[in-house]
C-alpha positions in Angstrom: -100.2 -64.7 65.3 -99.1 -63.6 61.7 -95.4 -62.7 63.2 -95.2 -65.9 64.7 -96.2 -67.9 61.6 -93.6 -65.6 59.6 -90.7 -66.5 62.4 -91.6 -70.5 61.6 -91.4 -69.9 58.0 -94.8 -70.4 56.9 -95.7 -67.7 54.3 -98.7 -67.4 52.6 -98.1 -65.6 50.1 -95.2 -65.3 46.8 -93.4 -62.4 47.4 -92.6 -61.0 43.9 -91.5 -57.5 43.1 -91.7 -55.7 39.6 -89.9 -52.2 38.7 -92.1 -49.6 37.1 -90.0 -46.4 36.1 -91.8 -42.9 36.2 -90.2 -41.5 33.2 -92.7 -42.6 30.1 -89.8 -42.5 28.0 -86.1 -43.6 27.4 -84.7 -39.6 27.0 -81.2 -39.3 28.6 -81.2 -36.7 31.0 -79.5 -34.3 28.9 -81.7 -34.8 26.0 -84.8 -33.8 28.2 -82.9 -30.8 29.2 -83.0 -30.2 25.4 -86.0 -30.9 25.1 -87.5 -28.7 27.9 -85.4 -25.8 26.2 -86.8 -26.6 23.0 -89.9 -25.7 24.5 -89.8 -22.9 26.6 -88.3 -21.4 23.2 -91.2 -22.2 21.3 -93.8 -21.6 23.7 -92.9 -18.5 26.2 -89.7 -17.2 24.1 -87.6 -16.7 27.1 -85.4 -19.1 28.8 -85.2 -20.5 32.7 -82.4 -19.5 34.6 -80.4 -22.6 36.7 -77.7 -22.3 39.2 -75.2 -24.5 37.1 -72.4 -23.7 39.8 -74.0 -24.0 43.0 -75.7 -27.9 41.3 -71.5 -28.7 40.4 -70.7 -27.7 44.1 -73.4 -29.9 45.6 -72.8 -32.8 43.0 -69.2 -32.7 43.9 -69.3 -32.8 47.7 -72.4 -35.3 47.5 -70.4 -37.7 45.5 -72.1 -37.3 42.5 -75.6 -38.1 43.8 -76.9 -35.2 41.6 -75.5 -36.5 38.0 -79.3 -35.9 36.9 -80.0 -32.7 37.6 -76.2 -31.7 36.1 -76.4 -33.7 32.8 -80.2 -32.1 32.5 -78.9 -28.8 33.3 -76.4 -28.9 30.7 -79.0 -30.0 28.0 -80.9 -27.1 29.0 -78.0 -24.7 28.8 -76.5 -26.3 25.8 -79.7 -26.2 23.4 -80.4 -22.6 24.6 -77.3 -21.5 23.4 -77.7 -23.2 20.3 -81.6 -21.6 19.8 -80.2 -17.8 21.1 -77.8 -17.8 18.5 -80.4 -18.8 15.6 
């Protein structure tokens, strides 16, 4: 009954979509990579270890579906660098 209805074009209801992102904030991905350094410095004093070169290899034959994780990883990397060398 409802299928036939929606064949005819008789719809009862609006459709109407909205986008609600997970993130609670605007940080680029790189800046919560900093971010997350930031605190695993502060808070356990030692730093998490990512495979930076096996994420480039995947991101590259993916065709760049994993920009995310990379730019994150290098915020990570980047601002642990920069608090090791404090």
């Amino acid at each position: 009954m409802t299928k036939q209805k929606y064949n005819k074009g008789l719809y009862s209801n609006n459709y109407s979509y909205t986008y609600k992102s997970n993130v609670p904030n605007e940080l680029s991905d790189f800046n919560m990579g900093q971010r997350n350094a930031y605190y695993d410095y502060k808070n356990k004093k030692h730093f998490k270890l990512y495979p930076k070169l096996l994420i480039n290899f995947l991101n590259l034959i993916s065709n760049h579906r994993l920009n995310e994780i990379k730019e994150y990883i290098d915020g990570y990397n980047y601002e642990s660098k920069r608090l090791k060398s404090k």
